[in-house]
N, CA, C and O atoms as a Maestro MAE file, in Angstrom:
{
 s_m_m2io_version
 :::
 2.0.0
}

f_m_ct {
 s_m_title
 :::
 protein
 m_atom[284] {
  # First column is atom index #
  i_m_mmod_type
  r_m_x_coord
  r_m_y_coord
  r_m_z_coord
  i_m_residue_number
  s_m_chain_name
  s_m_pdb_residue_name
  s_m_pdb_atom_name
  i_m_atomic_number
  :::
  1 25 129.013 72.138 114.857 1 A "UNK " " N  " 7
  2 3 128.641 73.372 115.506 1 A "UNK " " CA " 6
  3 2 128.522 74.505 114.496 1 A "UNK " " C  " 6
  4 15 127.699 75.418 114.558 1 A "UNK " " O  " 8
  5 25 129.418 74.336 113.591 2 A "UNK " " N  " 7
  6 3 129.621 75.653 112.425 2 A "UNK " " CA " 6
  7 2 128.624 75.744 112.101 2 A "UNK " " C  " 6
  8 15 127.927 76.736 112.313 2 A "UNK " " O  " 8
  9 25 128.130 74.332 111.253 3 A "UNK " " N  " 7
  10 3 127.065 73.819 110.513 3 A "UNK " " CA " 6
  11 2 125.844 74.562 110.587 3 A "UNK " " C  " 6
  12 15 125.367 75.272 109.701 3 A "UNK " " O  " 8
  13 25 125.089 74.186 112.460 4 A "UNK " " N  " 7
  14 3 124.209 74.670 112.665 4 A "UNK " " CA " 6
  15 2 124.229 76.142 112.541 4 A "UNK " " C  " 6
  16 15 123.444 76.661 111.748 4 A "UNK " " O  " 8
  17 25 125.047 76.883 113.241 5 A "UNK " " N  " 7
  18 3 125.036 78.269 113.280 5 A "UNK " " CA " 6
  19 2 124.681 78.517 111.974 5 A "UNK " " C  " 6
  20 15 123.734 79.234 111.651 5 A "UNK " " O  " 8
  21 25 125.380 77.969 111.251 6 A "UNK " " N  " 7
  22 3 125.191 78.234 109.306 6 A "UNK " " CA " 6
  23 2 123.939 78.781 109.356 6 A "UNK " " C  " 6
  24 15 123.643 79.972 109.263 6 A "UNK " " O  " 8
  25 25 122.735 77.197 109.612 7 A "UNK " " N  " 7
  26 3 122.068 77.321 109.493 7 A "UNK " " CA " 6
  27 2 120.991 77.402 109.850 7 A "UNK " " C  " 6
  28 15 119.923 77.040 109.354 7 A "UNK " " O  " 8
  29 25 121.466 78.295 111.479 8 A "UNK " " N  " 7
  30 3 120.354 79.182 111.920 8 A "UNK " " CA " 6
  31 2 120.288 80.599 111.341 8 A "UNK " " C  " 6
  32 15 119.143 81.046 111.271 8 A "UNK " " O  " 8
  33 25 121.094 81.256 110.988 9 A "UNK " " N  " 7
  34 3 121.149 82.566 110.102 9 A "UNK " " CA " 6
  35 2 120.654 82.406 108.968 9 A "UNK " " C  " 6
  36 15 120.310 83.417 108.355 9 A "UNK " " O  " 8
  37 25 120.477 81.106 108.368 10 A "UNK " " N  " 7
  38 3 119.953 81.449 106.994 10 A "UNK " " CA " 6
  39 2 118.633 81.287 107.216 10 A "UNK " " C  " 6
  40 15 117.920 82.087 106.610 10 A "UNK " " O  " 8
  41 25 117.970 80.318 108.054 11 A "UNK " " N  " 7
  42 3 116.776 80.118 108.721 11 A "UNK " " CA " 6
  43 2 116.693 81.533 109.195 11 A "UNK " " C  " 6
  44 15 115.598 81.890 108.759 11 A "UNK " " O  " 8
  45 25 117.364 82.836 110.018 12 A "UNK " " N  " 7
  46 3 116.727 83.756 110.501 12 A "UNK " " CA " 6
  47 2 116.588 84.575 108.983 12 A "UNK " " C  " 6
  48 15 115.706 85.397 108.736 12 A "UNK " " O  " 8
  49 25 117.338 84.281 108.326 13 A "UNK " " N  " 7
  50 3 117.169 85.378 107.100 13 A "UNK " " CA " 6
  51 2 115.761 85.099 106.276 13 A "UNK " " C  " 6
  52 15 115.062 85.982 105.779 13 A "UNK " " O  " 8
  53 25 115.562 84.013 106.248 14 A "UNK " " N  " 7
  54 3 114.658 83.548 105.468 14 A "UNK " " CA " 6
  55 2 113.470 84.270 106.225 14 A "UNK " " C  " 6
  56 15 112.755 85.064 105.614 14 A "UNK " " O  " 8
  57 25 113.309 84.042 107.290 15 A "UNK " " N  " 7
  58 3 112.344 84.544 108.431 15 A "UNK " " CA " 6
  59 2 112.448 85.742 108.509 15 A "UNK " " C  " 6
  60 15 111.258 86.057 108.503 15 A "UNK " " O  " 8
  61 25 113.102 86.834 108.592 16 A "UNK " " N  " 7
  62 3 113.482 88.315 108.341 16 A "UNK " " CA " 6
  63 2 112.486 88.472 107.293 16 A "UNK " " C  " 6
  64 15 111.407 89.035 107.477 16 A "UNK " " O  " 8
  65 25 112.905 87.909 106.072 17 A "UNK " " N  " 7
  66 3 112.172 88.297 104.803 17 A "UNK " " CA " 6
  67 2 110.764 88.439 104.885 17 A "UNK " " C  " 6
  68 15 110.199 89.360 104.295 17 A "UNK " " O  " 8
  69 25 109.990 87.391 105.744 18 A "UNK " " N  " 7
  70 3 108.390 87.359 105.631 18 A "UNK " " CA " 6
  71 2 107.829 88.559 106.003 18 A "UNK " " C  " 6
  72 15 108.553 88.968 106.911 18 A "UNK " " O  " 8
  73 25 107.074 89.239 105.839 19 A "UNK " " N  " 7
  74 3 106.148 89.973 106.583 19 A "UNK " " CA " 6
  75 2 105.829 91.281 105.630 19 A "UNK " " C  " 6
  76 15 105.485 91.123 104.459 19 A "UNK " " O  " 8
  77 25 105.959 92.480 106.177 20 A "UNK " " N  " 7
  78 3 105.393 93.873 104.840 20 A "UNK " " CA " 6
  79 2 106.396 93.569 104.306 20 A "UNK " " C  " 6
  80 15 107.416 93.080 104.792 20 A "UNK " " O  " 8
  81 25 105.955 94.077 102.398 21 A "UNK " " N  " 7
  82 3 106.691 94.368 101.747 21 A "UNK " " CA " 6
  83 2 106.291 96.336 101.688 21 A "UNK " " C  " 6
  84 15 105.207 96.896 101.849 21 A "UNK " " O  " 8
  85 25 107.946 97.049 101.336 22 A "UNK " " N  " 7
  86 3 107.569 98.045 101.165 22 A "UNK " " CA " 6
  87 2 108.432 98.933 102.663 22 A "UNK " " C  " 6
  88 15 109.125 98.681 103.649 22 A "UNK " " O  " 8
  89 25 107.754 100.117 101.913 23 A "UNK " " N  " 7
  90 3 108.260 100.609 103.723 23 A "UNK " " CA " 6
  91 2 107.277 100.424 104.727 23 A "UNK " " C  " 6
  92 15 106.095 100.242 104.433 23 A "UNK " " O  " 8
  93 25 107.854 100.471 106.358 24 A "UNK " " N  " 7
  94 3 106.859 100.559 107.046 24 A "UNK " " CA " 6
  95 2 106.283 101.893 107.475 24 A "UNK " " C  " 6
  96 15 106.787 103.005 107.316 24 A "UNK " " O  " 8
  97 25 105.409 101.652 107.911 25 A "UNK " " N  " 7
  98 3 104.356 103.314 107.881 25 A "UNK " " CA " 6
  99 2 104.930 103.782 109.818 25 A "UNK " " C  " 6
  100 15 105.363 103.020 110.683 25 A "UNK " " O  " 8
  101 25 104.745 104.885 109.866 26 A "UNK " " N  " 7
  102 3 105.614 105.268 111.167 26 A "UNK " " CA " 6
  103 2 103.834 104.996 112.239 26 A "UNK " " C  " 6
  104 15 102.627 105.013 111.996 26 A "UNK " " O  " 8
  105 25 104.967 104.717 113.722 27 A "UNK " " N  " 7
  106 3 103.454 104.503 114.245 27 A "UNK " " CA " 6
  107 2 103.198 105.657 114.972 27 A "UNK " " C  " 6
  108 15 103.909 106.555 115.421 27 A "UNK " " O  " 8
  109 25 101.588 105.330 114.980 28 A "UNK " " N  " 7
  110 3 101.095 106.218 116.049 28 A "UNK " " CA " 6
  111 2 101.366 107.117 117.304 28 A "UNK " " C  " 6
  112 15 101.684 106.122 117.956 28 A "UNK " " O  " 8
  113 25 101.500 108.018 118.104 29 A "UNK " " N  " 7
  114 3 101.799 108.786 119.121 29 A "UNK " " CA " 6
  115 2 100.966 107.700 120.318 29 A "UNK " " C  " 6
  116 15 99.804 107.337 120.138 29 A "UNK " " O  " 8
  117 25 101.584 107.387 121.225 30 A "UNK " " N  " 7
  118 3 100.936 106.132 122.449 30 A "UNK " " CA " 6
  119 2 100.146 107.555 123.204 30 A "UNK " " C  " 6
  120 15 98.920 107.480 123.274 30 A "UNK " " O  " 8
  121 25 100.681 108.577 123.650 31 A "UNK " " N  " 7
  122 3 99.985 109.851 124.615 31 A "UNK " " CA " 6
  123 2 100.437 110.754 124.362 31 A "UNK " " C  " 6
  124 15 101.375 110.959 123.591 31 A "UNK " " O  " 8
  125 25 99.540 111.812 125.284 32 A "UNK " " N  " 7
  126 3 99.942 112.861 125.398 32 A "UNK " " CA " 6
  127 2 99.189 113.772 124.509 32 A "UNK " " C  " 6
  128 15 98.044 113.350 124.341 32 A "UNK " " O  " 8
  129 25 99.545 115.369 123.599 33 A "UNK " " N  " 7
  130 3 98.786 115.696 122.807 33 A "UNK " " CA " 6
  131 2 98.931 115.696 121.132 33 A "UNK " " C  " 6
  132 15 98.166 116.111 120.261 33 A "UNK " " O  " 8
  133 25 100.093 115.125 121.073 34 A "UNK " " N  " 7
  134 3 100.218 114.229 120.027 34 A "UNK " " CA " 6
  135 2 99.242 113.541 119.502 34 A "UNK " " C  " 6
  136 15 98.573 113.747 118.489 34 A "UNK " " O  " 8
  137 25 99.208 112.359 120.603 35 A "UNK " " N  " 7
  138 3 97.836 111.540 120.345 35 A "UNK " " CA " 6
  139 2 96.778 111.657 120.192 35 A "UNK " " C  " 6
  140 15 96.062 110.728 119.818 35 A "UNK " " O  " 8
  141 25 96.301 112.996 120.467 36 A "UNK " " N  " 7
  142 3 95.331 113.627 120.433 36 A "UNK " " CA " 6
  143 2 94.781 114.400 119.186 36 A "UNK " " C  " 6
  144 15 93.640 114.571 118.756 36 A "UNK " " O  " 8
  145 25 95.725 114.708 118.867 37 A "UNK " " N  " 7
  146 3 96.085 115.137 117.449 37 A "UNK " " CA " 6
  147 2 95.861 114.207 116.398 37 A "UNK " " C  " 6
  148 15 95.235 114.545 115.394 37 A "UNK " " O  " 8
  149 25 96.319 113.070 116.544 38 A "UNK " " N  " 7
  150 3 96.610 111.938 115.784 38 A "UNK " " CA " 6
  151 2 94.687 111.339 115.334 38 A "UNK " " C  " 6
  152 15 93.992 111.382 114.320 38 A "UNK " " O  " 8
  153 25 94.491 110.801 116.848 39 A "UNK " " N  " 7
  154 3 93.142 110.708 117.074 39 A "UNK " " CA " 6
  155 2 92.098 111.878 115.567 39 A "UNK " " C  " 6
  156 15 91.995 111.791 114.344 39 A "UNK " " O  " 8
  157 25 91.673 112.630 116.414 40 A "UNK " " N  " 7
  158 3 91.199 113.888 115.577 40 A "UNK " " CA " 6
  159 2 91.861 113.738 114.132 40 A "UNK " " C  " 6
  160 15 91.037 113.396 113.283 40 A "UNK " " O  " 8
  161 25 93.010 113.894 113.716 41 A "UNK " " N  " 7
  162 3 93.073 113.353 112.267 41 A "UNK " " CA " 6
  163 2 92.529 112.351 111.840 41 A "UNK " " C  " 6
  164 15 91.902 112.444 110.784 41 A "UNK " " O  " 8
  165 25 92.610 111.027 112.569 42 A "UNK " " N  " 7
  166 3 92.031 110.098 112.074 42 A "UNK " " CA " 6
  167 2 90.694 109.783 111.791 42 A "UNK " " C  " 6
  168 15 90.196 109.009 110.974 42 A "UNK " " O  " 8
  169 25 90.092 110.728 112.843 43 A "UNK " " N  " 7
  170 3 88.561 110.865 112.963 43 A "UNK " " CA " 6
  171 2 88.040 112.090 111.443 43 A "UNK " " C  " 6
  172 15 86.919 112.180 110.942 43 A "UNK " " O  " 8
  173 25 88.964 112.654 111.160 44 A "UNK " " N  " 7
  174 3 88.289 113.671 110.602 44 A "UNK " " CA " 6
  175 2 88.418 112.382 108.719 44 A "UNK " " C  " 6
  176 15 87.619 112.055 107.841 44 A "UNK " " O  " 8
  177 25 89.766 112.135 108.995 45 A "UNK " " N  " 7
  178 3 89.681 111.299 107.678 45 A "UNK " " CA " 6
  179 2 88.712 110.074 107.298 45 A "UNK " " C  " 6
  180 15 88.385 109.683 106.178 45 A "UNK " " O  " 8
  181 25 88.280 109.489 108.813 46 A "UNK " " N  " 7
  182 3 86.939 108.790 108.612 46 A "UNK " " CA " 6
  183 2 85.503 108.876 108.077 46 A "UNK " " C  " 6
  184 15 84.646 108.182 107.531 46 A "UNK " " O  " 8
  185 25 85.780 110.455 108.664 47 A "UNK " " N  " 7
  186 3 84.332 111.476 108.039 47 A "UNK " " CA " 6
  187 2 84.443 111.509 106.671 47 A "UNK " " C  " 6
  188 15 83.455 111.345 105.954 47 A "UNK " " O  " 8
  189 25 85.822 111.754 106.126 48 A "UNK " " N  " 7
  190 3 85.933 112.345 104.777 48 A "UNK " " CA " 6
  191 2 85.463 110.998 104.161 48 A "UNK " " C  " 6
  192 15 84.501 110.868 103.404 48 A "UNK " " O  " 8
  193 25 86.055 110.298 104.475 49 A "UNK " " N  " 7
  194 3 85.776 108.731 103.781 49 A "UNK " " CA " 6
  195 2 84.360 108.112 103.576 49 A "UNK " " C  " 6
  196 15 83.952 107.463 102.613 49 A "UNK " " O  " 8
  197 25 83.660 108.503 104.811 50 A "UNK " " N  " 7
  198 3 82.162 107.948 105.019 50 A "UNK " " CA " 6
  199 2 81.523 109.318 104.154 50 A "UNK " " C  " 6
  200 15 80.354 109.048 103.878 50 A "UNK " " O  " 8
  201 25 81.819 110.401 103.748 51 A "UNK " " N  " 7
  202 3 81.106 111.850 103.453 51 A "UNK " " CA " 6
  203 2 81.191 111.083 101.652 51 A "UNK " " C  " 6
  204 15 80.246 111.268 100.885 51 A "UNK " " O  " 8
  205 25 82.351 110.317 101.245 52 A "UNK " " N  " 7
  206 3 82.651 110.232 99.471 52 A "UNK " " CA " 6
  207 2 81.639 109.370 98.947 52 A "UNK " " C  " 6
  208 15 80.860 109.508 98.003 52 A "UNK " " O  " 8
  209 25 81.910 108.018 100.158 53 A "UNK " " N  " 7
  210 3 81.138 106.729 99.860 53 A "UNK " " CA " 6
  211 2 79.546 107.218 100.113 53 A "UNK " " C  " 6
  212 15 78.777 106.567 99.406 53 A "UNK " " O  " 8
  213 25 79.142 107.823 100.628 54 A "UNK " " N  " 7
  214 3 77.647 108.606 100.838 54 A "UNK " " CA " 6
  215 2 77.335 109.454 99.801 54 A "UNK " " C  " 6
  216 15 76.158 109.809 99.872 54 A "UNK " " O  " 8
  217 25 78.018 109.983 98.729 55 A "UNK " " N  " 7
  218 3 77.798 110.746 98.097 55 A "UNK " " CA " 6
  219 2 77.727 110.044 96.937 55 A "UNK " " C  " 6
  220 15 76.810 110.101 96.118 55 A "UNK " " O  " 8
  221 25 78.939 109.229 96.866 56 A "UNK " " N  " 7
  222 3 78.793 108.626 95.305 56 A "UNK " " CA " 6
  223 2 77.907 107.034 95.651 56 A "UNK " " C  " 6
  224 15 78.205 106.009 95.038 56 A "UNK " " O  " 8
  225 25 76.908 107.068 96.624 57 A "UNK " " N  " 7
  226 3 75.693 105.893 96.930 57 A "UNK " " CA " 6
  227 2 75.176 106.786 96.219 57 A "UNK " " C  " 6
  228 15 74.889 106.604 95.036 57 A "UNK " " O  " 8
  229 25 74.963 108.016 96.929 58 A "UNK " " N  " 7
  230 3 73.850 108.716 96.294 58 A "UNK " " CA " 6
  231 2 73.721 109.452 94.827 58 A "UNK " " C  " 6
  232 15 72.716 110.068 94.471 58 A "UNK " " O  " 8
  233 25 74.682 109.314 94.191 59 A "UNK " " N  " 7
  234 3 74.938 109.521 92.633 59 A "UNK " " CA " 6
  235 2 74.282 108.163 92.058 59 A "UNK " " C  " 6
  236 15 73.410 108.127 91.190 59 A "UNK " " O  " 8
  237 25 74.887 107.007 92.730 60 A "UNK " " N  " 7
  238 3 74.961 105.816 91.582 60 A "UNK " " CA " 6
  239 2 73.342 105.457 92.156 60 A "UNK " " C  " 6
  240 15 72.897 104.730 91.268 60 A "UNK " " O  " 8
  241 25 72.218 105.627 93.255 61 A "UNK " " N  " 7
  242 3 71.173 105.833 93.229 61 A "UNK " " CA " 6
  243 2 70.255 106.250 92.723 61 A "UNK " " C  " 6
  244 15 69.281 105.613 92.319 61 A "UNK " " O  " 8
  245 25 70.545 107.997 92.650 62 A "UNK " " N  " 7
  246 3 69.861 108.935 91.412 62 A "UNK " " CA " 6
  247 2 70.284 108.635 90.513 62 A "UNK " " C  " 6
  248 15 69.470 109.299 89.872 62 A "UNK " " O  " 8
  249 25 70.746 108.292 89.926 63 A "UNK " " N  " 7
  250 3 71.282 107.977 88.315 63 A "UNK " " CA " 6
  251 2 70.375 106.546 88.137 63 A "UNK " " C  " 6
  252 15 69.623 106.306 87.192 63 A "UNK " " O  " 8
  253 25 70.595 105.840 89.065 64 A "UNK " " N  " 7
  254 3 69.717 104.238 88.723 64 A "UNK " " CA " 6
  255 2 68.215 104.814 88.954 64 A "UNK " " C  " 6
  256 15 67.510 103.851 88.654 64 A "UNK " " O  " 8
  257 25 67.497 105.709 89.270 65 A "UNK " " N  " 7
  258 3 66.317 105.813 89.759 65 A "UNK " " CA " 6
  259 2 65.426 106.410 88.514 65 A "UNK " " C  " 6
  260 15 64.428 105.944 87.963 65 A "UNK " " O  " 8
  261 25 66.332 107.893 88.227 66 A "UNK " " N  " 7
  262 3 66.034 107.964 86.530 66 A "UNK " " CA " 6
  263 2 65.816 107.239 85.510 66 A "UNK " " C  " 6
  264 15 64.915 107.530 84.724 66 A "UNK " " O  " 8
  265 25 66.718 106.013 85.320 67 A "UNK " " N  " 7
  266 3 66.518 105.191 84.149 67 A "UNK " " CA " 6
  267 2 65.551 103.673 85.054 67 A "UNK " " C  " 6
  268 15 65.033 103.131 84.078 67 A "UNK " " O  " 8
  269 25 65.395 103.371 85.505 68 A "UNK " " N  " 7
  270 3 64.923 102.346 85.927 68 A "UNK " " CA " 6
  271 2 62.867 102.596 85.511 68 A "UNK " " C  " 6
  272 15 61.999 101.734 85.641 68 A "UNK " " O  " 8
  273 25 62.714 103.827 85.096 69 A "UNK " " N  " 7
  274 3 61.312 104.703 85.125 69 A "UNK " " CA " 6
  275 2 61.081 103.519 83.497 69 A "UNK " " C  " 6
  276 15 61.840 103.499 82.528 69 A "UNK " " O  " 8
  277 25 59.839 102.689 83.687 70 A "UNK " " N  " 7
  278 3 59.540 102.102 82.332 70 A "UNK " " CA " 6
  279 2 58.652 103.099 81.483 70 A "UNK " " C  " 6
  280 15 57.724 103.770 81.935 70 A "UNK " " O  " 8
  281 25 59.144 103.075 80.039 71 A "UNK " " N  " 7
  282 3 58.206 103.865 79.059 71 A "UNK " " CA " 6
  283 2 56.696 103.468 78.671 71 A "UNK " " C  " 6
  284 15 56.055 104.168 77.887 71 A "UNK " " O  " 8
  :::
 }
 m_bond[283] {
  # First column is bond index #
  i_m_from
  i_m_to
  i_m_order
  :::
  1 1 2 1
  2 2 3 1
  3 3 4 2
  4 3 5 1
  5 5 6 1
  6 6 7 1
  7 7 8 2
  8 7 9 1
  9 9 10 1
  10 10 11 1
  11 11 12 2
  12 11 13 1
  13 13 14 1
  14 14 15 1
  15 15 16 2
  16 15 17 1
  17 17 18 1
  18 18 19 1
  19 19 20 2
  20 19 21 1
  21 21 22 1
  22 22 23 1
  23 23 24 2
  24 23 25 1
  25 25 26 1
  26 26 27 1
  27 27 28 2
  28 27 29 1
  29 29 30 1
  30 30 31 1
  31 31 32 2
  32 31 33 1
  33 33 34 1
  34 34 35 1
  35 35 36 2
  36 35 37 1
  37 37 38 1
  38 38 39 1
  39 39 40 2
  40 39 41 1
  41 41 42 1
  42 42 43 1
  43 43 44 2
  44 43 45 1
  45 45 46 1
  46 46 47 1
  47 47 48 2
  48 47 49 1
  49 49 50 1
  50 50 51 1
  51 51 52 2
  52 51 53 1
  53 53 54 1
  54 54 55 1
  55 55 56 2
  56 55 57 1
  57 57 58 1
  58 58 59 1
  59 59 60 2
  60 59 61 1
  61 61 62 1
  62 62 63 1
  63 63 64 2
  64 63 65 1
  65 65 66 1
  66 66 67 1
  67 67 68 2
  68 67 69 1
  69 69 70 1
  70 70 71 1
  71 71 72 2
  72 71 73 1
  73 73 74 1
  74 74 75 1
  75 75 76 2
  76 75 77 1
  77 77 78 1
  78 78 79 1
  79 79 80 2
  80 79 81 1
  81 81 82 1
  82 82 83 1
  83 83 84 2
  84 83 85 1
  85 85 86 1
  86 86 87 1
  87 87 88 2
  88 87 89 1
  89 89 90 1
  90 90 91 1
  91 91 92 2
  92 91 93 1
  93 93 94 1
  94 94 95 1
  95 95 96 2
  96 95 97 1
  97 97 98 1
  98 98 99 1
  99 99 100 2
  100 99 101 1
  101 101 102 1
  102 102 103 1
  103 103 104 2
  104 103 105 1
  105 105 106 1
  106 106 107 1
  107 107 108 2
  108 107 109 1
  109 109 110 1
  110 110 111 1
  111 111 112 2
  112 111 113 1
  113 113 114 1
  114 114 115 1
  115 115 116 2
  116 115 117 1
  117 117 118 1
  118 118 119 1
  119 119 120 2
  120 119 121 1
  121 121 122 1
  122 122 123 1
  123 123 124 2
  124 123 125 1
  125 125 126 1
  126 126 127 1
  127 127 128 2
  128 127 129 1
  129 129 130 1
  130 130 131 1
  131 131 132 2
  132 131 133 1
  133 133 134 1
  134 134 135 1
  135 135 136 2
  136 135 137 1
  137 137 138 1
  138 138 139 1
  139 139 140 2
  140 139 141 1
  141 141 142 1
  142 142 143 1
  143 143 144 2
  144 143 145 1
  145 145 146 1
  146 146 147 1
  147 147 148 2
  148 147 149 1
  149 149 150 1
  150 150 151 1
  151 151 152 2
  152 151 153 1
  153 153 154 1
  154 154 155 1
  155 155 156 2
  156 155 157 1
  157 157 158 1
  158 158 159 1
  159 159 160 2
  160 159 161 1
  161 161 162 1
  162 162 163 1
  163 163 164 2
  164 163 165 1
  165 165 166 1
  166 166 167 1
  167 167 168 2
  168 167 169 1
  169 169 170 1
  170 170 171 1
  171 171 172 2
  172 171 173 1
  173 173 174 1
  174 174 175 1
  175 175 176 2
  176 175 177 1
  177 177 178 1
  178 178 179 1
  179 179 180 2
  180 179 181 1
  181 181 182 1
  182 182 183 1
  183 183 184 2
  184 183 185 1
  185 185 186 1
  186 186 187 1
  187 187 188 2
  188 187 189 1
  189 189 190 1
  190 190 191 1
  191 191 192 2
  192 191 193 1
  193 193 194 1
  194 194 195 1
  195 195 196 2
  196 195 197 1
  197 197 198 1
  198 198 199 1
  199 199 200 2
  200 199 201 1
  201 201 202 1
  202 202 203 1
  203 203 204 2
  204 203 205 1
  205 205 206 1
  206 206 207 1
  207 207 208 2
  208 207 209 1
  209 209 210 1
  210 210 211 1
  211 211 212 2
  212 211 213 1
  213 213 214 1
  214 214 215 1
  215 215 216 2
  216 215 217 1
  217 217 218 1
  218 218 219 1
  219 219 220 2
  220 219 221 1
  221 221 222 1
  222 222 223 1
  223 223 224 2
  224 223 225 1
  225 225 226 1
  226 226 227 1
  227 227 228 2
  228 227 229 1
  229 229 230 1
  230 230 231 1
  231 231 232 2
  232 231 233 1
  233 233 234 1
  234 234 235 1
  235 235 236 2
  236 235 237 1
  237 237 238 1
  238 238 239 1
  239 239 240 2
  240 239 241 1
  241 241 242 1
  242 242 243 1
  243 243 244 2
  244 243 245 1
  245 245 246 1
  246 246 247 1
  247 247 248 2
  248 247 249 1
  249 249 250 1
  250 250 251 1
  251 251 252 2
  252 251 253 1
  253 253 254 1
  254 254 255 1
  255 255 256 2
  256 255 257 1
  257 257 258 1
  258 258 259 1
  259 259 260 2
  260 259 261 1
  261 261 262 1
  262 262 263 1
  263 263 264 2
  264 263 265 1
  265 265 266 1
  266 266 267 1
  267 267 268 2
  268 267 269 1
  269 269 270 1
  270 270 271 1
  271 271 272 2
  272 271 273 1
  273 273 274 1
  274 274 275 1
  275 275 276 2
  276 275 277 1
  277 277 278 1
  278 278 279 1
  279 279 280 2
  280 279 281 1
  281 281 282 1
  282 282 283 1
  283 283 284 2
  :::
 }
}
């Protein structure tokens, strides 16, 4: 009986261990205007994200469009 108990705790420890390393990130607001809040941040950081990757397409574009011109 010991035995097993032993070694279901080391089996749960082992199993504990898997998953994120690191800290975990706090979650989301479920309702209310929290969530709302949350939302709208997330939306605005999507923009920012899609506004960088659009900009530096359009750098590494113009820059390839200039030199690509044969002499």
């Amino acid at each position: 009986m010991k035995a097993k108990l032993s070694q279901s705790f080391a089996l749960l420890a082992l199993v504990s261990a898997c998953g994120t390393k690191g800290p975990l990130a706090k979650a989301p607001p479920m309702w209310g205007p929290d969530r709302a809040a949350y939302d709208a941040q997330q939306a605005e950081k999507a923009a920012e994200a899609a506004d960088k990757t659009a900009k530096k397409q359009a750098e590494k574009t113009s820059s390839s469009a200039t030199t690509d011109i044969p002499k």
